[in-house]
N, C-alpha and C positions, 0 to 999 in steps of 0.2 A: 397453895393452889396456883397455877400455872395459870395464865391468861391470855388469850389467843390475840396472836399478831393477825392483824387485817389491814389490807393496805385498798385505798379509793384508786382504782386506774381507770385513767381516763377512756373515753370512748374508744374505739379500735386507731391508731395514730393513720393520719393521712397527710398521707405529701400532696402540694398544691402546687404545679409550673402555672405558667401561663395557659390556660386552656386546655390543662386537664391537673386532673384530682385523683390519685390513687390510694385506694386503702392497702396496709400491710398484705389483707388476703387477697386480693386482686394483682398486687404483686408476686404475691406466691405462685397463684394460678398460673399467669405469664411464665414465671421462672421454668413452673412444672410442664408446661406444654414445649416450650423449647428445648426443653432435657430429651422430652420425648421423642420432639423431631429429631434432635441430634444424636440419639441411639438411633430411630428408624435408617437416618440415610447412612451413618455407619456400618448396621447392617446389610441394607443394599447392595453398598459397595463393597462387602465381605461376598456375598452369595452373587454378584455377578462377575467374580473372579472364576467361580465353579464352570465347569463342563457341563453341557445339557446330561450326562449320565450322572455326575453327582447329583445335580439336581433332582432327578426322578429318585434315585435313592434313597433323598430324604421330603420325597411327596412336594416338590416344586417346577417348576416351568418358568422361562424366561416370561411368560405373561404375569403370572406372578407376583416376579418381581417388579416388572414395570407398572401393575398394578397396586404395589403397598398390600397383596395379600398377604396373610399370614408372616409378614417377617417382623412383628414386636418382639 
């Protein structure tokens, strides 16, 4: 009969600096919102290379873009 490995882990691990306390998913969160920004303004910066007619072609407008619509 086989007998099942189980292992005790600890609480979620947290890093402590001086005045502040991070859990691993709090640092995931962070990671994942920065990713995000850094495709958004990538984007951005792809679609305002376009001409106001590409734009409209594919249902955009310099407002738009200055507004962070639709370009995730």
């Amino acid at each position: 009969m086989m007998k099942a490995i189980t292992r005790a882990y600890p609480t979620t691990p947290v890093f402590t600096l001086p005045g502040l306390r991070l859990s691993i998913p709090a640092l995931s969160g962070v990671f994942r919102r920065l990713e995000a920004w850094r495709r958004r303004r990538i984007n951005r910066a792809i679609l305002l290379q376009l001409n106001d007619d590409q734009l409209r072609d594919i249902g955009l407008n310099r407002e738009d873009i200055r507004l962070g619509r639709n370009i995730d």
